[in-house]
C-alpha positions as CSV (number, residue, x, y, z in Angstrom):
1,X,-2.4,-14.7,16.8
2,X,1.1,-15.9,16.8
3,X,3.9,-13.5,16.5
4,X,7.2,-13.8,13.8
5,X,9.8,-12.0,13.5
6,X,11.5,-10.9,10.0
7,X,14.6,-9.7,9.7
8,X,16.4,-8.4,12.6
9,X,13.7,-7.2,15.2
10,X,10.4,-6.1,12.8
11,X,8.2,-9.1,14.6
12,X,4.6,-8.9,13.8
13,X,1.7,-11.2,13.0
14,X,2.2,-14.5,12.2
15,X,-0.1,-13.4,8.8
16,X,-0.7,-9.8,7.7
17,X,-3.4,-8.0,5.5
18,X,-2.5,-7.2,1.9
19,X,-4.7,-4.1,1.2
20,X,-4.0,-3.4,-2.6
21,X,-7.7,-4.8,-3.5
22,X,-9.1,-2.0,-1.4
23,X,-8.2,0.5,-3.8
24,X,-7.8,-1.1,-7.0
25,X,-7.3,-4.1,-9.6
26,X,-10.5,-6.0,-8.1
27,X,-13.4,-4.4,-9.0
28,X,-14.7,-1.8,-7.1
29,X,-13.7,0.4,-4.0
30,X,-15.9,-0.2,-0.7
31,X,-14.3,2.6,1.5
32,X,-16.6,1.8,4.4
33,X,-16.3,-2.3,4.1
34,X,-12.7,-1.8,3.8
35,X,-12.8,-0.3,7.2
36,X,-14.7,-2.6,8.8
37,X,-12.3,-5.5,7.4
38,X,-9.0,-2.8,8.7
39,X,-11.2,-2.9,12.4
40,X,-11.7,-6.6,12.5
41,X,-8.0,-7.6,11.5
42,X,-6.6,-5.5,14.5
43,X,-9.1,-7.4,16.4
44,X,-8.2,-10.7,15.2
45,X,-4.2,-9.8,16.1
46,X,-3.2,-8.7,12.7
47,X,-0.8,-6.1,13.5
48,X,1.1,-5.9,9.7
49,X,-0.3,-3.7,7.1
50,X,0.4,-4.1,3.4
51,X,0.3,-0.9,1.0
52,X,1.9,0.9,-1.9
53,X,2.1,4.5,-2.9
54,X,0.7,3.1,-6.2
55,X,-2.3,1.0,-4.8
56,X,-5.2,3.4,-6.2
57,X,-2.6,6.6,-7.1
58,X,-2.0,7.1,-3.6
59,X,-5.9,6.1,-2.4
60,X,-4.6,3.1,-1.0
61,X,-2.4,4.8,1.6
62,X,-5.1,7.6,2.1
63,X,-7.7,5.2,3.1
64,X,-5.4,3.4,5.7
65,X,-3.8,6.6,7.1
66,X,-7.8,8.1,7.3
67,X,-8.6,4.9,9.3
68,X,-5.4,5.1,11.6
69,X,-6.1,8.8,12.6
70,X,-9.7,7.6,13.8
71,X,-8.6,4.0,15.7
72,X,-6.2,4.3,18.1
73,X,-3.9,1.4,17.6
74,X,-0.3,0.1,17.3
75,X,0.5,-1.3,13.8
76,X,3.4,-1.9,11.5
77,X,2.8,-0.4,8.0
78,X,4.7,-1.5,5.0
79,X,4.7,0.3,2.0
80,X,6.4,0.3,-1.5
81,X,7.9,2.7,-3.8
82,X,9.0,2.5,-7.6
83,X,6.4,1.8,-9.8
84,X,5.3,5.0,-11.9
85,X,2.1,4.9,-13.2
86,X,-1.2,7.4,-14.1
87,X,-4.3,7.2,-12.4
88,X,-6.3,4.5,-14.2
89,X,-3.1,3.2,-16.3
90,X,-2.1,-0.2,-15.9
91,X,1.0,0.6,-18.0
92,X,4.0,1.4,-15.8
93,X,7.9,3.1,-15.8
94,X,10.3,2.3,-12.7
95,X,11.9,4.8,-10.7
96,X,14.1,3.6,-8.5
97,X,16.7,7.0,-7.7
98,X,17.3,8.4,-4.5
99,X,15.7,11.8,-5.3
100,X,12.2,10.0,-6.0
101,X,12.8,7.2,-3.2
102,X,13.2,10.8,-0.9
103,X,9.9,12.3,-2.8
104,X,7.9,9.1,-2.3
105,X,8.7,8.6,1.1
106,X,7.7,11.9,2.1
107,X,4.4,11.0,0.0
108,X,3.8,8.3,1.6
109,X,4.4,9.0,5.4
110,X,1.8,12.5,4.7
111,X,-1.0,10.3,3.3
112,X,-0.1,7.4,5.9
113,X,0.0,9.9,8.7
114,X,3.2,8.4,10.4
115,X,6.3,9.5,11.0
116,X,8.0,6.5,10.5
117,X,7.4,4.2,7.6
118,X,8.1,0.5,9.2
119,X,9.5,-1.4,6.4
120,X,10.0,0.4,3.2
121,X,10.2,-1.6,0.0
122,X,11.6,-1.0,-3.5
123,X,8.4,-2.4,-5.5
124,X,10.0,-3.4,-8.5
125,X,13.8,-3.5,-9.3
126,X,15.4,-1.1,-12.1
127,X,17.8,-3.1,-14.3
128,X,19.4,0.1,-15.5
129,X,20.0,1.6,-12.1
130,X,22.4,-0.2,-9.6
131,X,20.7,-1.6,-6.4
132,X,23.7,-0.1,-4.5
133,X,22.8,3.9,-5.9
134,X,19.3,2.6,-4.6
135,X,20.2,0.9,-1.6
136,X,22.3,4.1,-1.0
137,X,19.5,7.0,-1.1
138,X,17.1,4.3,1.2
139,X,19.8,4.3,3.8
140,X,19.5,8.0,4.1
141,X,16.2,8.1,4.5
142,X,16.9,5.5,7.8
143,X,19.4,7.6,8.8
144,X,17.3,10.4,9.1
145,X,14.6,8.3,10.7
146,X,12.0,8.4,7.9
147,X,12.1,4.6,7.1
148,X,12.9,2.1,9.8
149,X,13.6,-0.8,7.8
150,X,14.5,-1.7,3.9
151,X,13.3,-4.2,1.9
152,X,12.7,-5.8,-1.7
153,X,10.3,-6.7,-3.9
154,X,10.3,-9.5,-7.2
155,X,14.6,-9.5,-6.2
156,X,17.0,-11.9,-7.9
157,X,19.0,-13.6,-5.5
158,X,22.1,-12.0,-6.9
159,X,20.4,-8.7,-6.7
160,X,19.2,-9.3,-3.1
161,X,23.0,-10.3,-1.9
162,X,24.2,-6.6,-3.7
163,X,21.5,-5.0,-2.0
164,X,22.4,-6.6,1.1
165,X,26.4,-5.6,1.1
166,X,25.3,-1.7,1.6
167,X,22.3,-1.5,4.0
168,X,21.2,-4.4,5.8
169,X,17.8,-5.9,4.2
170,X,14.6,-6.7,6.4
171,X,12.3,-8.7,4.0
172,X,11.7,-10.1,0.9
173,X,8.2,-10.1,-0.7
174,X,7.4,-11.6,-3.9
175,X,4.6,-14.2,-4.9
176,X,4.8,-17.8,-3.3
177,X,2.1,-19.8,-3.1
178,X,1.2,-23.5,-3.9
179,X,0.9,-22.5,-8.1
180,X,3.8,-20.3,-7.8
181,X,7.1,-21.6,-6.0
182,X,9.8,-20.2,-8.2
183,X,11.2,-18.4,-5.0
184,X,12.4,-21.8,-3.1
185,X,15.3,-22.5,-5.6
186,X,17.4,-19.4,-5.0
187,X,15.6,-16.4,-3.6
188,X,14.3,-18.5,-0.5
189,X,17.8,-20.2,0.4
190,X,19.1,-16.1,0.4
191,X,17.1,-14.5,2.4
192,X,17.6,-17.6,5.0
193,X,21.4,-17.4,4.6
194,X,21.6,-14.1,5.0
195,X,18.5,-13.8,8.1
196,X,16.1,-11.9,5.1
197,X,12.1,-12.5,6.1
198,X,10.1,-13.1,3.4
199,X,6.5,-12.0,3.0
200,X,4.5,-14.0,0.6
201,X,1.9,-12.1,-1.6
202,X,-1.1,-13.9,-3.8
203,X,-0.3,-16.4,-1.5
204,X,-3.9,-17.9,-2.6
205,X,-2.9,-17.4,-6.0
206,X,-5.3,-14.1,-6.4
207,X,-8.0,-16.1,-5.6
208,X,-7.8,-18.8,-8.1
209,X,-6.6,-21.7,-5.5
210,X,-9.6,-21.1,-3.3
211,X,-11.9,-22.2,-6.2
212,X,-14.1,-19.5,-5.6
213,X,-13.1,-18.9,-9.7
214,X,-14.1,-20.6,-12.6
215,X,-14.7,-18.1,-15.7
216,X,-14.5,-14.7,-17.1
217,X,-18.2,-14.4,-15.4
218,X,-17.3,-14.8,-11.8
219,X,-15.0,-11.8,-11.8
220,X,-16.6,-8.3,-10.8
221,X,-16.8,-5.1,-13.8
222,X,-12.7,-3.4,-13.2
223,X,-11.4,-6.9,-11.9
224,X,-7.8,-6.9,-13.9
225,X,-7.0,-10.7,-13.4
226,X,-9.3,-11.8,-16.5
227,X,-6.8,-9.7,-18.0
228,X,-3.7,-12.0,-17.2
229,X,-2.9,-15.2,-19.2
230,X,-3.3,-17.6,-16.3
231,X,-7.0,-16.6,-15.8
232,X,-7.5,-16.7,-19.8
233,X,-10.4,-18.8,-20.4
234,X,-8.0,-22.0,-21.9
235,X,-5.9,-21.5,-18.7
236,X,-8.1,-21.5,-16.1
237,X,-9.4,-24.6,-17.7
238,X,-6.0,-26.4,-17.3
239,X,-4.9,-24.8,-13.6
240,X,-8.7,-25.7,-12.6
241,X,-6.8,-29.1,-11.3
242,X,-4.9,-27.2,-9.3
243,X,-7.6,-26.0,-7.5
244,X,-9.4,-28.7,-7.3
245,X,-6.6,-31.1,-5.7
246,X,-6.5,-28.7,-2.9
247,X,-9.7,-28.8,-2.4
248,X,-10.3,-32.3,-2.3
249,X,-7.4,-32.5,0.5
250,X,-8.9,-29.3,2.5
251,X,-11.8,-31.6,2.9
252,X,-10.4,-34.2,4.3
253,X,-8.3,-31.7,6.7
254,X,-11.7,-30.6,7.8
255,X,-10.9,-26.4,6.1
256,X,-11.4,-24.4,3.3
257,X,-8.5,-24.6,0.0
258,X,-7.8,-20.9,1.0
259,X,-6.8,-22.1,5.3
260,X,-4.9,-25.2,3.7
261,X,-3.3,-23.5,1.2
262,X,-1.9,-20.5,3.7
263,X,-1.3,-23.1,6.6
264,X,1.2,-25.2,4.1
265,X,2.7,-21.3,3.7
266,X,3.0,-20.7,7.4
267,X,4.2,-23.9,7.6
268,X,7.4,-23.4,5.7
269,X,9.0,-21.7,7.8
270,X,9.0,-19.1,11.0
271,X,10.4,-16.6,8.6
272,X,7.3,-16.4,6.6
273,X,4.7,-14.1,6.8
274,X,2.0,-14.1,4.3
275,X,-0.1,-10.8,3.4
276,X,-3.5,-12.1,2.1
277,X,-5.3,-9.2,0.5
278,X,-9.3,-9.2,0.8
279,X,-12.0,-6.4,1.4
280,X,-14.5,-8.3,2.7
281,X,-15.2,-9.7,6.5
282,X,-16.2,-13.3,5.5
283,X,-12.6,-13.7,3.9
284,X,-10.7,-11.9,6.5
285,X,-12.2,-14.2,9.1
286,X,-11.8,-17.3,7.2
287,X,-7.8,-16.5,6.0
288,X,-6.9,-15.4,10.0
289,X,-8.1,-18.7,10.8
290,X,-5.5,-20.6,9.0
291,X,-3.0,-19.4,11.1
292,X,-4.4,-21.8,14.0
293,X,-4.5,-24.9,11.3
294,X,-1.6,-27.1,12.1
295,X,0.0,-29.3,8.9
296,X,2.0,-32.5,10.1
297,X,4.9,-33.4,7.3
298,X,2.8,-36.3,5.8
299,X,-0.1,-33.6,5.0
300,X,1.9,-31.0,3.8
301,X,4.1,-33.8,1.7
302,X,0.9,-34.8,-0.1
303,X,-0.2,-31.3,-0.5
304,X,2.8,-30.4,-2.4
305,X,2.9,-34.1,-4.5
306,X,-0.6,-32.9,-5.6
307,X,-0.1,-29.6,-6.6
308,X,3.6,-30.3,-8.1
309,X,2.2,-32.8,-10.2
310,X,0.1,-30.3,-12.1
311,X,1.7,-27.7,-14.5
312,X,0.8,-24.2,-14.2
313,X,-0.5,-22.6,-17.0
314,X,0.0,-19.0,-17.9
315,X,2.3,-16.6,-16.7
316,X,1.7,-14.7,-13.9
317,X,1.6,-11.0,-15.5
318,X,1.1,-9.7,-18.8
319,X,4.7,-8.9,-19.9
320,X,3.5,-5.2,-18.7
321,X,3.4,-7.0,-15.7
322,X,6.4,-8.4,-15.7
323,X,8.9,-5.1,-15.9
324,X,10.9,-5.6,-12.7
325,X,10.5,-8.7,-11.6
326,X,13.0,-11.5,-11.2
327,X,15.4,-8.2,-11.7
């Protein structure tokens, strides 16, 4: 597995493991499978963890810290704080203050069983509060060695440069994929001007660009994304092209959509490092792959004329969804 580096000096996996889908918003939990896919990654060289203190109400972070304390191993663990939300509520409040950064944090590195919480996001951005009061309380929590590193989630590039100004920021991660590219007309050019990494997540568009999806019927009893309007049933007819153009070129690259579509992420640039989420082996094995899948210019060129081409349909969250984002 190749190694990148984001930020300053948090190098790590050229691709890291989004977790959420262990604990939540895809059906349901497989503690023990979710294990076995934690085991293989660190076999296959994935070093970089993905969580949130939200992820499950807290199970997320439970289950990786439980698995930690049992396999010896050296990992970086990234995880969130911000969004407020009750167990089984999809309906959320932001909290982005110092005192409840301080409270989460200590949360989070109990459940995690770390003492150090490797890169530390703000989930979602608090229009009312200023990034610098946020920024602010963060930077204590470095300064007393709780968090190593800082970084932001769903950030406006005038947000990110703010945030910036006060405490030096590691990473970006918001969406990016081949159906979402919103990120390379202002947030992208940031982070690179300023030596920001940026961690991709859906970087197969939840699923939808591996064309493993076609209706309401493929998705498992508690899967939320039937729930979102671009898997609505009109949608999902429209973006379906989407899916299918990459799929016609992964075929001739010899790979699946899901490898192509993360090698054209891995190939924009050494300061990317996308988080695929999955909780099942087959998945894990076939997304590490990608990162050995070399794109020359002329294939990721057509890649992107063939996707680009295609509107999206659908938003990506319900406006629920949506608080935070872009903020």
């Amino acid at each position: 597995m190749q190694r990148r580096t984001l930020g300053k000096d948090l190098t790590v996996s050229a691709m890291g493991l989004g977790c959420m889908g262990m604990s939540e918003f895809y059906g349901p939990r497989h503690d023990d499978e979710s294990r076995r896919v934690l085991a293989r990654a660190i076999e296959l060289g994935v070093d970089f963890l993905d969580t949130a203190d939200m992820y499950g109400s807290h199970h997320n972070e439970t289950l990786i810290g439980d698995f930690l304390s049992r396999q010896r191993t050296e990992v970086k663990i990234a995880t969130k704080f911000g969004i407020v939300r009750k167990p089984g509520e999809y309906r959320r409040s932001l909290d982005n203050s110092a005192g409840y950064a301080r409270e989460a944090c200590e949360g989070s590195l109990r459940r995690l069983g770390v003492e150090r919480i490797d890169l530390y996001y703000v989930h979602r951005i608090d229009p009312e509060r200023p990034i610098e009061e946020t920024i602010d309380g963060l930077a204590r929590l470095v300064e007393e060695g709780k968090v190593a590193r800082i970084g932001l989630c769903e950030v406006s590039a005038e947000t990110l440069r703010r945030a910036h100004a006060v405490h030096p920021i590691s990473a970006v991660q918001t969406e990016y994929s081949l159906w979402t590219r919103d990120v390379e007309a202002a947030v992208l050019p940031t982070c690179r001007e300023l030596g920001i990494g940026f961690v991709p997540y859906s970087p197969l568009g939840r699923g939808f660009l591996t064309g493993r999806y076609r209706n309401e019927s493929d998705f498992e009893e508690g899967d939320f994304r039937p729930g979102l309007p671009r898997f609505a049933p009109e949608a999902m007819d429209a973006n379906r092209r989407i899916a299918e153009a990459i799929a016609v070129l992964a075929a001739e690259k010899g790979c699946t959509p899901a490898q192509l579509s993360l090698a054209w992420l891995l190939a924009q640039g050494d300061d990317i490092v996308p988080i695929p989420g999955t909780k099942r082996l087959r998945y894990l094995e076939e997304n590490v792959a990608a990162a050995d899948l070399r794109l020359t210019p002329d294939e990721c060129h057509r890649l992107e004329a063939a996707t680009a081409r295609l509107p999206v349909t659908g938003e990506r969250y319900t406006a629920e969804g949506m608080k935070g984002v872009n903020a």
